[in-house]
MDAnalysis code that builds the backbone (N, CA, C; Angstrom):
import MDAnalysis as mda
import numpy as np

u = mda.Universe.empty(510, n_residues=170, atom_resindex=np.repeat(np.arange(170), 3), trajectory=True)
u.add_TopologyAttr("name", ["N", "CA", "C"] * 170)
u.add_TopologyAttr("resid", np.arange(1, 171))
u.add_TopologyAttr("resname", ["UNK", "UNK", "UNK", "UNK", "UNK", "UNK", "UNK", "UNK", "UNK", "UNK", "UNK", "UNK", "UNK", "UNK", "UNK", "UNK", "UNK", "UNK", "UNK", "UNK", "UNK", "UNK", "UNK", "UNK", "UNK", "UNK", "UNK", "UNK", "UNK", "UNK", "UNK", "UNK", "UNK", "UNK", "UNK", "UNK", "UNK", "UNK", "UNK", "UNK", "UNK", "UNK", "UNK", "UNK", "UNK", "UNK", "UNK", "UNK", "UNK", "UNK", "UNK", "UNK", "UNK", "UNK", "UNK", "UNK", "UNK", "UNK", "UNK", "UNK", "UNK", "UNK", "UNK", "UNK", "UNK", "UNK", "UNK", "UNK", "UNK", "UNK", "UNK", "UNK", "UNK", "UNK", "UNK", "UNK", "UNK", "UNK", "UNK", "UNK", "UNK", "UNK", "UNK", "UNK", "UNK", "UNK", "UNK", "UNK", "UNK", "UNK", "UNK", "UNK", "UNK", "UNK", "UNK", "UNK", "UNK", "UNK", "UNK", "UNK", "UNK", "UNK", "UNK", "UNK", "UNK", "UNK", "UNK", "UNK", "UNK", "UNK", "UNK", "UNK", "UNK", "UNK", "UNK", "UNK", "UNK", "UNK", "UNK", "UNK", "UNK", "UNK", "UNK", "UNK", "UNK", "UNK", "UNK", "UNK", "UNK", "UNK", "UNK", "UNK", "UNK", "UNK", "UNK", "UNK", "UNK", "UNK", "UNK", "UNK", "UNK", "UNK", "UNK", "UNK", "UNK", "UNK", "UNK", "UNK", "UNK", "UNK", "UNK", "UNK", "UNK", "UNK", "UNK", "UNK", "UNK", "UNK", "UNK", "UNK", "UNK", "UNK", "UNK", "UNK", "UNK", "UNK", "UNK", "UNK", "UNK", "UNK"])
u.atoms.positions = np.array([
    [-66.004, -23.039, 27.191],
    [-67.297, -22.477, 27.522],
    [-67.458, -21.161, 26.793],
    [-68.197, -21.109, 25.950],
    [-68.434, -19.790, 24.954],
    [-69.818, -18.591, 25.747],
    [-70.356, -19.151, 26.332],
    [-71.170, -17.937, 27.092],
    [-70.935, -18.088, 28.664],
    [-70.676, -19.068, 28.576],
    [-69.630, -17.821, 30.493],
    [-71.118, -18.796, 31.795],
    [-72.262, -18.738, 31.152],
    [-73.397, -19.175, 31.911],
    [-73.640, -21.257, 32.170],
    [-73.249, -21.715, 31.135],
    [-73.157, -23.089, 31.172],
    [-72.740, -23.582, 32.284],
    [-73.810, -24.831, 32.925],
    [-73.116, -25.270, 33.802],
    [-71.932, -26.426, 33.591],
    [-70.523, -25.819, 34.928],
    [-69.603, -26.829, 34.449],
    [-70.144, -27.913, 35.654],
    [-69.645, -29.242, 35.723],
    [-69.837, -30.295, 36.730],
    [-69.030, -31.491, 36.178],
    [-68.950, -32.288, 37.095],
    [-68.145, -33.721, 37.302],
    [-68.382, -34.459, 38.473],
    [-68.582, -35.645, 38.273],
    [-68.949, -36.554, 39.304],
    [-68.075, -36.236, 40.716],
    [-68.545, -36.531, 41.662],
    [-67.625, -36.048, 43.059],
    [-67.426, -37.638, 43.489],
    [-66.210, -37.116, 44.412],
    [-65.928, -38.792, 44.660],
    [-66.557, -39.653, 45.973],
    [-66.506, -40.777, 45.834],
    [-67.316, -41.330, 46.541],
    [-67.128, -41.081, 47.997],
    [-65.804, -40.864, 48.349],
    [-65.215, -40.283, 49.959],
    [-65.250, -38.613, 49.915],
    [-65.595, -38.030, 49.574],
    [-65.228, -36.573, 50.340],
    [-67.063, -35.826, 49.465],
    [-67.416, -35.665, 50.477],
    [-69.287, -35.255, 50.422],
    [-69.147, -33.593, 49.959],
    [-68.421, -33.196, 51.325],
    [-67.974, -31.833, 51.267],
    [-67.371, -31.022, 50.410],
    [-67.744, -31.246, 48.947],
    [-67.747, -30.213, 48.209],
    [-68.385, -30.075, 46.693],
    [-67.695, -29.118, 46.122],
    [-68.633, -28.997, 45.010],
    [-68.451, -29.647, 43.718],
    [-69.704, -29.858, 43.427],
    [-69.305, -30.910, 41.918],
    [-69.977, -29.923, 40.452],
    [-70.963, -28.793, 40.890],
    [-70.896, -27.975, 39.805],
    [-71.470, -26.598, 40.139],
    [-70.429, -25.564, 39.431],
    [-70.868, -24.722, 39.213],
    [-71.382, -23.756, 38.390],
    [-72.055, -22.981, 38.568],
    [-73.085, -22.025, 37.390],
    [-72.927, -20.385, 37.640],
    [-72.502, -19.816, 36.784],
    [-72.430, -18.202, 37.429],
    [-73.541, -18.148, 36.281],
    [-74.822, -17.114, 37.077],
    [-75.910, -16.425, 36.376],
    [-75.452, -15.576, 35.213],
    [-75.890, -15.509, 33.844],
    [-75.142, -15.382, 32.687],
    [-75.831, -13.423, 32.798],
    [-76.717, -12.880, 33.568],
    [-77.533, -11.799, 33.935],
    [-76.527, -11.217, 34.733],
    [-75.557, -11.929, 35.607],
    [-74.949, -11.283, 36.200],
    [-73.440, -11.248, 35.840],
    [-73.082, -11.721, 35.017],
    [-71.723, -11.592, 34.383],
    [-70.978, -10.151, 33.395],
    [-70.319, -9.644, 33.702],
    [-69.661, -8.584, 32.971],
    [-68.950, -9.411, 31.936],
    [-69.049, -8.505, 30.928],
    [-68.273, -8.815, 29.501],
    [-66.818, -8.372, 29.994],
    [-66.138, -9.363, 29.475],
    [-64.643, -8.836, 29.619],
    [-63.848, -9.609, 28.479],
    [-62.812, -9.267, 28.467],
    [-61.749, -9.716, 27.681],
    [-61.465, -10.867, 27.338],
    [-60.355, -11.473, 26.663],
    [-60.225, -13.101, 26.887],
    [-59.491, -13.426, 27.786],
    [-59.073, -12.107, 28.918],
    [-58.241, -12.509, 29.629],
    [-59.002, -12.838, 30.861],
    [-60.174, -12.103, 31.234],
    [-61.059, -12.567, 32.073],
    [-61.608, -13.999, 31.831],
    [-62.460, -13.947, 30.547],
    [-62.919, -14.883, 30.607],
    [-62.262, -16.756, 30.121],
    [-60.497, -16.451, 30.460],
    [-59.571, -17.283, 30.505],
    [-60.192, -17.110, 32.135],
    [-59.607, -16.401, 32.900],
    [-59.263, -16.093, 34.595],
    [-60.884, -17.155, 35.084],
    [-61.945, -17.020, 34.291],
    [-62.937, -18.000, 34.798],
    [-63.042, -18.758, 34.805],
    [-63.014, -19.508, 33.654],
    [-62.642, -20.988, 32.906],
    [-61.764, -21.447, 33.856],
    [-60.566, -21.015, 33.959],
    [-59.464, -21.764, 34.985],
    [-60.171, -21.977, 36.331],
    [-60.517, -20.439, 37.067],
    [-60.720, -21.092, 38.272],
    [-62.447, -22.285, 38.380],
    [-63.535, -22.124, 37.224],
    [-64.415, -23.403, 38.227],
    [-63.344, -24.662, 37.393],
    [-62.824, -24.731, 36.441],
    [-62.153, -25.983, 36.270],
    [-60.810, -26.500, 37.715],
    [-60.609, -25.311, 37.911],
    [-59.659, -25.638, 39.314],
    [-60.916, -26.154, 40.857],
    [-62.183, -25.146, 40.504],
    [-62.602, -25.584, 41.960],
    [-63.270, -26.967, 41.535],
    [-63.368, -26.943, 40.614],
    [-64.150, -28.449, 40.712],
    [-63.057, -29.532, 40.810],
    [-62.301, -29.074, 40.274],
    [-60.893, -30.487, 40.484],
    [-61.015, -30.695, 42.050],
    [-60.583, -30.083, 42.559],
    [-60.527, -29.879, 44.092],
    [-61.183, -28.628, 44.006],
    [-61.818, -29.339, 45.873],
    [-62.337, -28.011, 46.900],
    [-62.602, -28.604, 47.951],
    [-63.017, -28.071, 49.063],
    [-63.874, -28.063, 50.712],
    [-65.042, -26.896, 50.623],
    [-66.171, -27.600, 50.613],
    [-67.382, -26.877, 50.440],
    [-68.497, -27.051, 51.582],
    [-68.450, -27.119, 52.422],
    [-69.523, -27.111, 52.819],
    [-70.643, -26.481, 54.020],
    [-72.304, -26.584, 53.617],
    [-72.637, -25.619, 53.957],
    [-72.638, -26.213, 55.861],
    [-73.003, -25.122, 56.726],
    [-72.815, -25.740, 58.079],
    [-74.297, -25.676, 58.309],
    [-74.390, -26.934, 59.053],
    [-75.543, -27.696, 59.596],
    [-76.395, -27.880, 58.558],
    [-75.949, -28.154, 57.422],
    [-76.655, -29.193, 56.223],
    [-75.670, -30.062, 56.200],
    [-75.976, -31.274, 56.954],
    [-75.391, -32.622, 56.067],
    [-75.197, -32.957, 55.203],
    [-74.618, -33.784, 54.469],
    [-74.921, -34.420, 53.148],
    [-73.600, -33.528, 52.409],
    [-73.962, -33.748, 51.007],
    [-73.436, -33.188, 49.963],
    [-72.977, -34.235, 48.935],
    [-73.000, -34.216, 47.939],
    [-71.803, -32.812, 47.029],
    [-73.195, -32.100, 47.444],
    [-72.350, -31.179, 46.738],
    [-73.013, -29.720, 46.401],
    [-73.063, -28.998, 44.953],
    [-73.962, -28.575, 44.431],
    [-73.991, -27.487, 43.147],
    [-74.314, -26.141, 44.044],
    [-73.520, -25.080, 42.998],
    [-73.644, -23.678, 43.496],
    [-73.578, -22.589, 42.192],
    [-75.086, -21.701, 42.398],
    [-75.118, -20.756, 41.477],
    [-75.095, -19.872, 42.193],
    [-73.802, -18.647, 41.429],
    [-73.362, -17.688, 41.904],
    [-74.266, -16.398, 41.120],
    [-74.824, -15.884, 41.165],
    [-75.134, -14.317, 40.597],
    [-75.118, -13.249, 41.993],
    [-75.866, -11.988, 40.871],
    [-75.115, -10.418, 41.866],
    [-76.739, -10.007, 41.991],
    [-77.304, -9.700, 42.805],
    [-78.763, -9.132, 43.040],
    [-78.124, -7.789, 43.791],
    [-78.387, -6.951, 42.798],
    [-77.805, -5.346, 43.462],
    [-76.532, -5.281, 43.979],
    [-76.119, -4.886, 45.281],
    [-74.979, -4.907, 45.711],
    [-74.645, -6.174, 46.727],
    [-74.972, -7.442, 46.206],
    [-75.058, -8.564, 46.950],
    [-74.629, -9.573, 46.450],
    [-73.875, -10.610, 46.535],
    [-73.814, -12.122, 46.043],
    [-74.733, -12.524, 46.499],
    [-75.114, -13.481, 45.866],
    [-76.250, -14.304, 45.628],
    [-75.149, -16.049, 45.277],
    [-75.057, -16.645, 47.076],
    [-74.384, -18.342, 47.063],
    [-75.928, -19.186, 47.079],
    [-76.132, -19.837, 45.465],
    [-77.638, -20.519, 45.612],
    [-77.028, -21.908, 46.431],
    [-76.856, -22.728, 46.643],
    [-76.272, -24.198, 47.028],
    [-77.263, -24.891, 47.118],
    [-77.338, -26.214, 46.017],
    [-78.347, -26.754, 45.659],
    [-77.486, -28.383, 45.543],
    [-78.703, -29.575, 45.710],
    [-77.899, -30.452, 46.044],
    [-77.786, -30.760, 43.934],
    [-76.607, -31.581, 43.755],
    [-76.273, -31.734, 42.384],
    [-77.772, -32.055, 41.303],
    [-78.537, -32.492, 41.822],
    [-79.966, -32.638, 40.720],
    [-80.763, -31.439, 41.115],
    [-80.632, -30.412, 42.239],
    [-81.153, -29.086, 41.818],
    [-81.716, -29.184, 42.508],
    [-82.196, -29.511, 44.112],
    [-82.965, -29.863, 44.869],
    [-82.291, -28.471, 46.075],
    [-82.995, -27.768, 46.199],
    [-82.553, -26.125, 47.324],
    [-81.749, -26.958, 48.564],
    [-80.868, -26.641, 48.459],
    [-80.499, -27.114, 50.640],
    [-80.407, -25.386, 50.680],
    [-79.304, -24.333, 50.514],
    [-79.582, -22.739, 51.453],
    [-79.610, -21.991, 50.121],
    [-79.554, -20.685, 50.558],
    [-79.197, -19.408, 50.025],
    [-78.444, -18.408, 50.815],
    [-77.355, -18.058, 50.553],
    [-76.492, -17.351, 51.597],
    [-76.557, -15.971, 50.579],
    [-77.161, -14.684, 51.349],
    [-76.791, -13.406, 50.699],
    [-75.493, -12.447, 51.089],
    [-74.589, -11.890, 50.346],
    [-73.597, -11.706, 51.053],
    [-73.488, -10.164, 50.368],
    [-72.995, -8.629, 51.195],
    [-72.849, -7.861, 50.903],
    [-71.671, -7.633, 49.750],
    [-71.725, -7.127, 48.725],
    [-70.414, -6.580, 47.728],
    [-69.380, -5.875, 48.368],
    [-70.329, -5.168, 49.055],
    [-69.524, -3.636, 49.694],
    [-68.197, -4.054, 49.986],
    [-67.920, -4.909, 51.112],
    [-66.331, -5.193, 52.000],
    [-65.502, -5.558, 50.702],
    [-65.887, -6.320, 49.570],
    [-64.971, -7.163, 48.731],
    [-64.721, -5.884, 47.667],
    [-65.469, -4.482, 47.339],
    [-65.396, -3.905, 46.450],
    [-64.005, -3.206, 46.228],
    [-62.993, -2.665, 47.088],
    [-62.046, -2.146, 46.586],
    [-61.004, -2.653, 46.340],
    [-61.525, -3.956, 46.959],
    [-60.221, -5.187, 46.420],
    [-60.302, -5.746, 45.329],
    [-61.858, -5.954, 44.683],
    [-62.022, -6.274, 43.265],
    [-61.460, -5.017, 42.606],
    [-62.029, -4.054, 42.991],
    [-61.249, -2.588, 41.734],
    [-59.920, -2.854, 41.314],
    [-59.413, -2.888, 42.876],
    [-57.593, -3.043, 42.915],
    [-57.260, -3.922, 41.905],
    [-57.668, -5.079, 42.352],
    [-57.187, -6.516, 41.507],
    [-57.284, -6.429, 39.812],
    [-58.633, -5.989, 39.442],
    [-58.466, -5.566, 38.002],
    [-57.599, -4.371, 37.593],
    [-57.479, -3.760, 38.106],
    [-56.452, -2.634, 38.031],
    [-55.259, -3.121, 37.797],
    [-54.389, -4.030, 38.492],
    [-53.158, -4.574, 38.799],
    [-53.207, -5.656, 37.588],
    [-54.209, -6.690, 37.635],
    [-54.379, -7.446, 36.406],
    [-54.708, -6.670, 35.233],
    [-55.108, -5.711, 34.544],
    [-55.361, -5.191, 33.422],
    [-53.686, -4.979, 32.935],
    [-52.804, -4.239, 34.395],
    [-51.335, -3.501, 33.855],
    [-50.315, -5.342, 34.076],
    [-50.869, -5.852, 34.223],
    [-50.122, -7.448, 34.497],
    [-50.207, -8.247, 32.946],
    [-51.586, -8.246, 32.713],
    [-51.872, -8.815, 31.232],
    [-50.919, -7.940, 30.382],
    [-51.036, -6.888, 30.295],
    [-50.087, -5.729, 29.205],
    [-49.198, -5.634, 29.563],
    [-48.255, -6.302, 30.462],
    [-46.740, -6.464, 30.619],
    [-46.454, -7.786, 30.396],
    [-47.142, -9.000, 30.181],
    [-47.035, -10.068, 30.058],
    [-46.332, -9.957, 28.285],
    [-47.670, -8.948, 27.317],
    [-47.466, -8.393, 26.378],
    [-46.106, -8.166, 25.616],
    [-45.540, -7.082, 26.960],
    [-44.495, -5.932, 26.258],
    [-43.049, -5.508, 27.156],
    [-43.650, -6.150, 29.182],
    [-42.943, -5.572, 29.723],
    [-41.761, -6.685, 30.095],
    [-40.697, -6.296, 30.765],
    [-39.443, -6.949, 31.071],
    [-40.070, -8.102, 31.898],
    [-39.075, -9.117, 32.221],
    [-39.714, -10.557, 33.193],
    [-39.486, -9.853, 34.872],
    [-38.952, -8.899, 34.927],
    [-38.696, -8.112, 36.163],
    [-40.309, -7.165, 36.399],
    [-40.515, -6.591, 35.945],
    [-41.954, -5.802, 35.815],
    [-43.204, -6.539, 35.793],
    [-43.190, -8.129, 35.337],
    [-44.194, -9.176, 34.830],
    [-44.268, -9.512, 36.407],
    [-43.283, -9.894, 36.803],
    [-43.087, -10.305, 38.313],
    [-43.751, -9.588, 39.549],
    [-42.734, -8.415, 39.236],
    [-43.462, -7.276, 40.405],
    [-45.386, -7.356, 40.236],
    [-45.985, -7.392, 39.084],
    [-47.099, -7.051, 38.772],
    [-47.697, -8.370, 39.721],
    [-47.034, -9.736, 38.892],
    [-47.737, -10.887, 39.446],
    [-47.395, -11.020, 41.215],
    [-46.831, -10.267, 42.012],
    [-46.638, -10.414, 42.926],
    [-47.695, -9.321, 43.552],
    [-47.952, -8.113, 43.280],
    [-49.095, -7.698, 43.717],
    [-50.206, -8.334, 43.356],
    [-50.743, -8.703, 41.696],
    [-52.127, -9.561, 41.644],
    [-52.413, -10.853, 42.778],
    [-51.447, -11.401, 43.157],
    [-51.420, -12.351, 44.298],
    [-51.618, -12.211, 45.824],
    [-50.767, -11.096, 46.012],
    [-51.215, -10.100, 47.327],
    [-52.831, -10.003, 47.037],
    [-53.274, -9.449, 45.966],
    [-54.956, -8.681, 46.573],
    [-55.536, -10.184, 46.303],
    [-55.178, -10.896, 45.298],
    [-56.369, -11.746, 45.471],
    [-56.252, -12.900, 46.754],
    [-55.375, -13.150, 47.430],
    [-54.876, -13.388, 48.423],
    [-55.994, -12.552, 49.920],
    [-55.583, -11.391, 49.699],
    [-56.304, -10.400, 50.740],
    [-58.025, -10.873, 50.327],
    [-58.064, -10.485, 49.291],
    [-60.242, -10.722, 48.997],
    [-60.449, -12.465, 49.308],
    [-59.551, -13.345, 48.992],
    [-59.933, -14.909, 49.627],
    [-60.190, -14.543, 50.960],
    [-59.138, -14.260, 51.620],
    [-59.188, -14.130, 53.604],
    [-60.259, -13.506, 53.743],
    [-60.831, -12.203, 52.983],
    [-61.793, -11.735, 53.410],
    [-63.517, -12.295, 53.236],
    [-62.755, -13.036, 51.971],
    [-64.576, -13.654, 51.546],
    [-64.568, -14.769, 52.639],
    [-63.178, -15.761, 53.127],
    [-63.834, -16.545, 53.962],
    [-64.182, -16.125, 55.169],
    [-63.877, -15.040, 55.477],
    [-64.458, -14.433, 57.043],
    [-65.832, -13.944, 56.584],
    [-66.028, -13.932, 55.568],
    [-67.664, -13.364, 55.399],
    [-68.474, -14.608, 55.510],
    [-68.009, -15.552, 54.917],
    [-68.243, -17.197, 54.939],
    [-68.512, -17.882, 56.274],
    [-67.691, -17.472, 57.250],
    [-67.119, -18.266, 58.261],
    [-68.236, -18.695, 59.257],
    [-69.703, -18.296, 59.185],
    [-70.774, -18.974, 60.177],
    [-71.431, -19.630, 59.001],
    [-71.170, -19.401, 57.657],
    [-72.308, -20.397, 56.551],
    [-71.866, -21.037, 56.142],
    [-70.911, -21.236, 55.673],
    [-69.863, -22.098, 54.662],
    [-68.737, -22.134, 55.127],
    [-67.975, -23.741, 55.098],
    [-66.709, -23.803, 55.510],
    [-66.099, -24.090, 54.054],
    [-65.519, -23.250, 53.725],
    [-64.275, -23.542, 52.468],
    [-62.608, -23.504, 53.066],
    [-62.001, -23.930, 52.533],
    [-60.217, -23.838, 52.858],
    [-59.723, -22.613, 51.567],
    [-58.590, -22.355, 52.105],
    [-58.105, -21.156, 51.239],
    [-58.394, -21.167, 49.590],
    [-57.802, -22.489, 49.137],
    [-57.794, -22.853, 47.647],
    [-59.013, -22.537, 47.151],
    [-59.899, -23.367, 47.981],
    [-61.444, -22.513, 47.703],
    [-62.019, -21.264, 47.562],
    [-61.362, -21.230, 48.271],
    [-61.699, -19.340, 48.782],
    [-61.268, -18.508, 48.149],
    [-60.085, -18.537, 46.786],
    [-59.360, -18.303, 46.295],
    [-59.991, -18.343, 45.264],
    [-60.199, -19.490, 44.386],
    [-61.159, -19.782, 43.216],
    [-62.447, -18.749, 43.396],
    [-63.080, -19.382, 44.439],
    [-64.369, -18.499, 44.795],
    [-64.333, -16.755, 44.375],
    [-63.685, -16.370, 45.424],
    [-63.202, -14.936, 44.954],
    [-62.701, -14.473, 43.465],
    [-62.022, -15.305, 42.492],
    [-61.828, -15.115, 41.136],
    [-63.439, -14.928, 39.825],
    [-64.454, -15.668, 40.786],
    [-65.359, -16.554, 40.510],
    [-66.599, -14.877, 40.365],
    [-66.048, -14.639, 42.042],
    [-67.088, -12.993, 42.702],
    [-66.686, -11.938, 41.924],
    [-65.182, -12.014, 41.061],
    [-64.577, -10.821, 40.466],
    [-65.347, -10.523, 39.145],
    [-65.699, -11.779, 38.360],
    [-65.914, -11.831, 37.135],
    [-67.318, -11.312, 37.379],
    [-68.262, -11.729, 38.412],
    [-69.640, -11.266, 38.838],
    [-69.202, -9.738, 38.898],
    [-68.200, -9.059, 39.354],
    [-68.796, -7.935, 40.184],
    [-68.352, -6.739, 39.168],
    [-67.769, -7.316, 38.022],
    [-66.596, -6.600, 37.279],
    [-67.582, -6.228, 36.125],
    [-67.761, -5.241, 36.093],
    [-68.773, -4.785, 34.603],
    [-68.511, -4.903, 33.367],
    [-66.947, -4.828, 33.148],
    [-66.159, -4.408, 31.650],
    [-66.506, -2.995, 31.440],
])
């Protein structure tokens, strides 16, 4: 994916409704970053679309498509059924997720540049904190989630990689 905005998608399977078959991050709301970010994106919607648990509560049905953008200090979850037809819009504050995104690029910027240069002891320590925060911002995005959307961790996980690249300016 060379501009970051393309939608990715794949057929969903005929047994599991509940989740997502494509996603779109608003190309308006994306920060320029590195190739290491825009590796960190690519992986996770190719991971959430492989697998996920998506779904919105008290809308039936599904799959689901979901465009993610940032309207001020807000996510913006569009969830639309796969031909583009509105089922919600969930607005969600930045604020709670913001010092855990700082953190996380912080820890990943000195993680990528030890991958580089530093010992497999230092690569470790690094990848063991990047896992801690993004770990901590999943738990927290699904408690922000938890009356609109039911996702499982893996989801929640992707998702949050998904909110970083939104919230992250370069």
């Amino acid at each position: 994916m060379s501009d970051g905005a393309a939608p990715m998608s794949k057929p969903a399977p005929e047994n599991n409704v509940h989740r997502l078959v494509a996603v779109k991050l608003d190309e308006g709301s994306i920060g320029r970053g590195g190739p290491d970010i825009e590796h960190e994106r690519a992986v996770a919607i190719y991971d959430l679309l492989e697998e996920n648990v998506f779904e919105p509560l008290g809308h039936p049905g599904g799959p689901y498509a979901l465009h993610l953008s940032v309207e001020g200090s807000r996510l913006v979850f569009d969830i639309r059924s796969p031909d583009g037809d509105p089922v919600i819009a969930h607005l969600l504050s930045l604020t709670p997720l913001s010092r855990i995104v700082k953190d996380y690029y912080m820890v990943c910027d000195s993680y990528y540049q030890a991958i580089r240069t530093a010992t497999p002891d230092r690569i470790e320590a690094l990848d063991m904190g990047r896992r801690g925060l993004h770990d901590e911002g999943s738990r927290l995005l699904m408690e922000r989630l938890k009356r609109k959307v039911r996702v499982d961790f893996d989801t929640a996980r992707r998702l949050f990689t998904l909110v970083c690249v939104l919230h992250w300016k370069g």
